[in-house]
C-alpha atoms as one frame of an Amber mdcrd trajectory, in Angstrom:
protein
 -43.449  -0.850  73.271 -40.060  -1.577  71.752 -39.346  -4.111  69.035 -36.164
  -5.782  68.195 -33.256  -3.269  67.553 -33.502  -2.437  63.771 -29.055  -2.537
  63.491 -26.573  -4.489  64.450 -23.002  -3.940  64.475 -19.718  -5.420  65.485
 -21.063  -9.097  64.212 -21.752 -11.108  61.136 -24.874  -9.596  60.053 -27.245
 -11.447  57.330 -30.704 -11.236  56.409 -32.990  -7.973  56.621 -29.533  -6.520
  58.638 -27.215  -6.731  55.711 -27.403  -4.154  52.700 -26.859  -6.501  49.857
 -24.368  -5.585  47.337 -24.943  -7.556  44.487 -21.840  -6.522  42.042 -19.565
  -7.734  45.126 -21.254 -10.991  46.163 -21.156 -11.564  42.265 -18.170 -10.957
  41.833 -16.934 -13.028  44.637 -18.969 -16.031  44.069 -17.680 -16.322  40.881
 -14.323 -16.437  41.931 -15.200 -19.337  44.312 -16.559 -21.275  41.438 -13.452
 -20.889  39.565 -11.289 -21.828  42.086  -9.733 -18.123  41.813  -8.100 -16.783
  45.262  -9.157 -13.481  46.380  -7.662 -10.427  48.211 -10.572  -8.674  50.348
  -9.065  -5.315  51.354 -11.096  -2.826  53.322 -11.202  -0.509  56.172 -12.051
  -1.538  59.513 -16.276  -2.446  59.951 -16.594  -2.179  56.015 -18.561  -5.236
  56.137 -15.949  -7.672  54.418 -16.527 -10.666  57.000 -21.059  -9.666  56.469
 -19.892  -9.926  52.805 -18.089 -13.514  52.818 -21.262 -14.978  54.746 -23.668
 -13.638  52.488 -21.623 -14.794  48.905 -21.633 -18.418  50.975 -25.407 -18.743
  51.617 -25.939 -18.012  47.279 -23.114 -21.168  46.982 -25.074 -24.095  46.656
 -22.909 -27.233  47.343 -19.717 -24.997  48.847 -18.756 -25.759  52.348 -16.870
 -22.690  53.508 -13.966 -23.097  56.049 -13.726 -20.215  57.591 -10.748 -19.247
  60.282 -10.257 -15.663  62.180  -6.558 -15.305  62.722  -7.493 -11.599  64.746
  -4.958 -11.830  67.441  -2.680 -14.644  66.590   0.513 -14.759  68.213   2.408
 -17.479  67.604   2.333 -20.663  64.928   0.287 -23.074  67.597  -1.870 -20.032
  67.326  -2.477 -20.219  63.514  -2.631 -23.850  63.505  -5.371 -24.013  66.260
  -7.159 -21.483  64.697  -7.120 -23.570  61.276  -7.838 -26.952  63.271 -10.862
 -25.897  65.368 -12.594 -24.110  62.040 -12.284 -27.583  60.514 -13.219 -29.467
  63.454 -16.417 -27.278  63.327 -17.236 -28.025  59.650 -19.198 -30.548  59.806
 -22.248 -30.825  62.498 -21.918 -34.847  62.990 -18.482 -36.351  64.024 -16.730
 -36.634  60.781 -14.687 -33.557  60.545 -13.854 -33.596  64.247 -12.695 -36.774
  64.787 -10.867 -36.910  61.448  -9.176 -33.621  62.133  -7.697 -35.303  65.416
  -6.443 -38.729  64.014  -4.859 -36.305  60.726  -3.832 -34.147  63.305  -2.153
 -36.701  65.924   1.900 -35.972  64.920   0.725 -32.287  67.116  -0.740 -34.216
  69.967  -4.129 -32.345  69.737  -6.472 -32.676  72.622 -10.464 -31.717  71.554
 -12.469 -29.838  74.322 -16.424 -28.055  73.831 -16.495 -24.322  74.271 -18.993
 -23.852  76.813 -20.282 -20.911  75.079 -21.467 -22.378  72.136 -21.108 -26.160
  72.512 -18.330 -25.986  69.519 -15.538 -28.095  69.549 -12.121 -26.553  70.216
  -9.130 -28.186  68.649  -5.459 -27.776  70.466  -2.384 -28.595  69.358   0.616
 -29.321  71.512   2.327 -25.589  71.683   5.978 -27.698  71.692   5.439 -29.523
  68.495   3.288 -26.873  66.762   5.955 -23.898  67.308   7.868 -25.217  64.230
   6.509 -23.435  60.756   7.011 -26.884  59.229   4.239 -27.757  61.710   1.853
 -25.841  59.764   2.053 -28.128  56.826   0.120 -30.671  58.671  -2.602 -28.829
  59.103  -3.142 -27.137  55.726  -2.571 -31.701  54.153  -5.758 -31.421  56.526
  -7.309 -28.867  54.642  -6.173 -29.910  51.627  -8.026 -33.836  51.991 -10.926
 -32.065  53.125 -11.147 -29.749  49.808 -10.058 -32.794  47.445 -13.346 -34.530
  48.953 -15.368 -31.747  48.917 -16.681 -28.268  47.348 -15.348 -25.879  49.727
 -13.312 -22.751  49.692 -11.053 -21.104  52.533 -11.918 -18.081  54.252  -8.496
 -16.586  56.256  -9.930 -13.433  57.708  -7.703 -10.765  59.438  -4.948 -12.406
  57.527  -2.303  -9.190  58.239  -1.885 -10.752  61.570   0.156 -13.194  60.370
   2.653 -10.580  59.477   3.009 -10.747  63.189   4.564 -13.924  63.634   8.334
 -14.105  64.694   8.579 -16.452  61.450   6.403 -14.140  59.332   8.678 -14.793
  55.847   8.231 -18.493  56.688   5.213 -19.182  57.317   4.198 -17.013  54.498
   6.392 -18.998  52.113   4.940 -22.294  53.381   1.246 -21.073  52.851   1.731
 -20.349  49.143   3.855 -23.638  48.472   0.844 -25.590  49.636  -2.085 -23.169
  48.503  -0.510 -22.864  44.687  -1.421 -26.817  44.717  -5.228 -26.596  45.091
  -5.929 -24.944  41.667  -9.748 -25.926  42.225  -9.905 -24.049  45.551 -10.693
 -20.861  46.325  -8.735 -19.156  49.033 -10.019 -15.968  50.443  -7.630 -13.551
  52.481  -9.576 -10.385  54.344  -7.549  -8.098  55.863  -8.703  -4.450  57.556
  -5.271  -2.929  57.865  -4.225  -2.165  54.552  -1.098  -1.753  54.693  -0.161
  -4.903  55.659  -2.331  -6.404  52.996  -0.545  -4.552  50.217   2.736  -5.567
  51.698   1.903  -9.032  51.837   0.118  -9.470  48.254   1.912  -6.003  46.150
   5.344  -6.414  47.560   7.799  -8.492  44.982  10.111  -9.973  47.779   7.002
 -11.264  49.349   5.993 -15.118  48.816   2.315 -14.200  48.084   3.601 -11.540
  45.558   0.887 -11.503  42.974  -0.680 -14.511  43.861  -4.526 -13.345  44.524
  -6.980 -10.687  42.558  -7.857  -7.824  44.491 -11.201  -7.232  45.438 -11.776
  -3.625  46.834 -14.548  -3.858  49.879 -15.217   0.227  49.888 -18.165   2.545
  51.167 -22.049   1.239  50.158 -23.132   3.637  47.278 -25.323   5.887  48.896
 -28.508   5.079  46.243 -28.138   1.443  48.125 -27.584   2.238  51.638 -29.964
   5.557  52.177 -32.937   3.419  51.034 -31.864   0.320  53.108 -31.638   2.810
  56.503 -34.825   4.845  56.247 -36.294   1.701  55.584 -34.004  -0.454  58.962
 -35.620   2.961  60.753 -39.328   2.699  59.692 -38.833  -0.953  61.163 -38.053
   0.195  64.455 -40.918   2.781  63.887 -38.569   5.895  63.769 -38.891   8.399
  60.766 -35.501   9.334  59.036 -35.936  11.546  56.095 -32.557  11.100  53.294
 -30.748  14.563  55.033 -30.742  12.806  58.250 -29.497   9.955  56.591 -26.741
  11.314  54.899 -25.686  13.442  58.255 -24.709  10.403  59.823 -22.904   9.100
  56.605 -21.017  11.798  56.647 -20.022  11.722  60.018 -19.105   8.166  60.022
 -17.105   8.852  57.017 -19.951   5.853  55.069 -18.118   2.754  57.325 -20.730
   0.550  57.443 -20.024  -1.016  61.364 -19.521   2.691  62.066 -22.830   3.938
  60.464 -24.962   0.539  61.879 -23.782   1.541  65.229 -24.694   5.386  65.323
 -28.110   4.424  63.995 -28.525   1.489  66.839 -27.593   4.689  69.050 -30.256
   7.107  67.815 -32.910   4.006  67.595 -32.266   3.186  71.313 -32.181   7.043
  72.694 -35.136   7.890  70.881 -38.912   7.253  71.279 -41.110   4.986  68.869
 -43.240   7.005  66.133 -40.443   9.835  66.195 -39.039  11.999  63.171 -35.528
  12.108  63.391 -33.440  15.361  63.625 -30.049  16.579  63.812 -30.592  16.735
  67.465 -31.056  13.046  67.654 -27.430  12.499  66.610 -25.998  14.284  69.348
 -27.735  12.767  71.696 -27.141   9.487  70.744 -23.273  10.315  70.448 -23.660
  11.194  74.191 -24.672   7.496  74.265 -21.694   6.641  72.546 -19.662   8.550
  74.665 -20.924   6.869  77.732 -20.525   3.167  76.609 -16.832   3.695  75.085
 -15.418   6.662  76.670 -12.916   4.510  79.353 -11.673   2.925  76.139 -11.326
   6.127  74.860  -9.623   7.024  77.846  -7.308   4.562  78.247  -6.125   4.506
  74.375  -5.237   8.605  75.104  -3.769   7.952  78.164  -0.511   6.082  77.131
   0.401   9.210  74.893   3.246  11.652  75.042   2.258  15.278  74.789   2.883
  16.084  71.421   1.378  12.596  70.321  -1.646  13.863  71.924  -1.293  17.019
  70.568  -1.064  15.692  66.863  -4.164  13.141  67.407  -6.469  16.249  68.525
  -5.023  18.491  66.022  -6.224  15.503  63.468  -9.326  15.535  65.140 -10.168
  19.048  64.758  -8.730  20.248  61.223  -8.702  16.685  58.866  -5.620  15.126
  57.947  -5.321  15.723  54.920  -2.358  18.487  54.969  -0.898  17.404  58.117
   3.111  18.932  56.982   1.541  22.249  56.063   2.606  25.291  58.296  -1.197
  25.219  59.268  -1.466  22.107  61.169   2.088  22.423  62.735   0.903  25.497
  64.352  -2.726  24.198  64.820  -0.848  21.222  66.747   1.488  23.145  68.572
   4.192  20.551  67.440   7.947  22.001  67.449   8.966  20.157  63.997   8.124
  17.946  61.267  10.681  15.732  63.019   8.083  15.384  66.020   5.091  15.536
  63.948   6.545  12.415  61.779   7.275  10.778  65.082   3.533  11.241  66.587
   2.193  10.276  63.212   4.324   6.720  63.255   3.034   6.340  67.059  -0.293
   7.008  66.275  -0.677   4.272  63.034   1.480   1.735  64.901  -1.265   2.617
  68.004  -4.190   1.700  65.436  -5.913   5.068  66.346  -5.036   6.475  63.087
  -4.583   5.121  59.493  -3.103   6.592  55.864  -4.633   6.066  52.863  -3.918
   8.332  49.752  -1.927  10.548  51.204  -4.604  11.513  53.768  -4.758  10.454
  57.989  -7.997   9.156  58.774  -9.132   8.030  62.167  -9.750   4.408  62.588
 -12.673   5.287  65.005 -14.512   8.115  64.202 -16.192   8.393  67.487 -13.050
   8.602  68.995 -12.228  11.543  66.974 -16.319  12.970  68.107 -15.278  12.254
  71.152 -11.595  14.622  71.580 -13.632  17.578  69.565 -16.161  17.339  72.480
 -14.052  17.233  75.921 -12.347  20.284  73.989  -8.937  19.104  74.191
């Protein structure tokens, strides 16, 4: 009979789930305690958010505030966002209710998310649409840190490059934040770079204003020994080449790797030793569960768009303006090819780091080499 699914993936993972990596939490709980603010910058499903959670539960005495801005929009956005994770602070009425009389200038109305039987903080999208808005509810954050050991967690903080009033709202931020010199603010951002525009760029108001802490791959003397042993849990028997197989393919991103090992766990049968076969199959599984996705992300491309993301797929992207991969991509020009490229980053299916075009999904890329595009 089954037990409980050795992985997870796509959460905030803790306990036996999370590969501890002590030189990071270490690093980062120290900077809480000094009141230090902190750039985490990372690919996609490195594990930055896993990370945060797990440096909180070694912080005796530290609340954490923590607000996702993923998919903000618009100021009422970002100050709902930062009003609900405050409202949810405390587990008796204190935070709540104080967070809607501090609050009341934005005409907030409270509701309880079904889901989870949190409250939900609104502000009134008229009055809140004003950047100056947003001062109101970082005085809230502010009281609540001058009363209390906390630090600030603002995770997927790019998106706020988003905003129509980007430049404002940035300035705002640091004219408040620069005032809570015992507080630790903690900006996590996947797309990098937006992050290194926000916090590298001199005309920017958070120019220099946060240490950078790199979130990178899990050395591989940390993470092979935590997987063989997540596999022997589920009673499956992965030897260290099997191990590093599906490193490799995931390119060592920890979401990525978690999920191709849930997928070979679940397609597999208990007491089994774990082959190279075993990955393919459980890439089929893959396949199955994301392939409309997939399908709908290739679907809005031009042809030589397409062209360049299967050319990536198939031959790396590391030399991408070499006479090679023009021909290998049957693109006309570098012209085009620079054109597909921009599509492609601004699509989120691709990303460039050193020089070299990664995908952001590598099952995605699994997935083109396989319908033989």
């Amino acid at each position: 009979m089954r037990g409980m699914k050795p992985f997870k993936y796509g959460c905030v993972v803790g306990s036996d789930f999370f590969c501890a990596r002590p030189l990071l939490q270490s690093r980062l709980t120290e900077y809480v305690k000094d009141g230090q603010n902190v750039v985490l910058v990372g690919e996609r499903r490195m594990g930055k958010t896993s990370l945060v959670f797990a440096a909180h539960k070694t912080l005796r005495g530290y609340r954490m505030l923590y607000v996702d801005l993923l998919n903000i929009r618009t100021v009422s956005d970002f100050c709902n966002r930062v009003a609900t994770a405050a409202a949810q602070m405390g587990k008796k009425e204190s935070f709540g209710s104080r967070a809607m009389r501090f609050l009341s200038r934005l005409r907030p109305t409270l509701s309880i998310d079904p889901d989870n039987g949190m409250p939900v903080v609104s502000v009134d999208a008229r009055t809140a649409e004003d950047p100056r808005s947003m001062a109101d509810v970082i005085s809230l954050v502010e009281r609540f840190a001058r009363e209390e050991k906390m630090f600030v967690v603002f995770d997927e903080f790019q998106e706020v490059k988003k905003l129509e009033a980007c430049d404002q709202v940035l300035a705002l931020l640091r004219s408040r934040i620069q005032l809570l010199q015992d507080t630790c603010f903690v900006f996590s951002g996947s797309v990098r770079s937006d992050m290194v525009a926000i916090f590298t760029d001199p005309s920017s108001a958070f120019y220099k204003s946060a240490l950078t802490l790199e979130v990178a791959n899990i050395p591989d003397e940390d993470f092979i020994p935590f997987l063989i042993r997540r596999f022997a849990s589920g009673n499956r028997v992965a030897d260290r080449p099997f191990v590093e197989r599906i490193l490799e393919f995931t390119n060592r991103t920890t979401g990525d790797v978690q999920q191709l090992c849930a997928a070979v766990w679940s397609t597999t049968e208990d007491g089994r030793r774990l082959s190279e076969k075993d990955i393919a199959d459980a890439l089929q599984d893959v396949f199955a569960a994301e392939g409309g996705q997939f399908e709908f992300q290739t679907a809005k491309l031009t042809r030589y768009q397409m062209k360049t993301l299967v050319a990536l797929a198939k031959w790396g992207g590391e030399k991408v303006y070499s006479a090679d991969f023009l021909q290998h991509a049957e693109v006309p020009s570098t012209a085009t090819l620079t054109k597909a490229l921009k599509r492609l980053v601004d699509d989120r299916l691709i990303y460039c780091y050193q020089k070299r075009y990664a995908f952001f999904n590598p099952f995605l890329r699994a997935w083109l080499v396989s319908r033989g595009f």
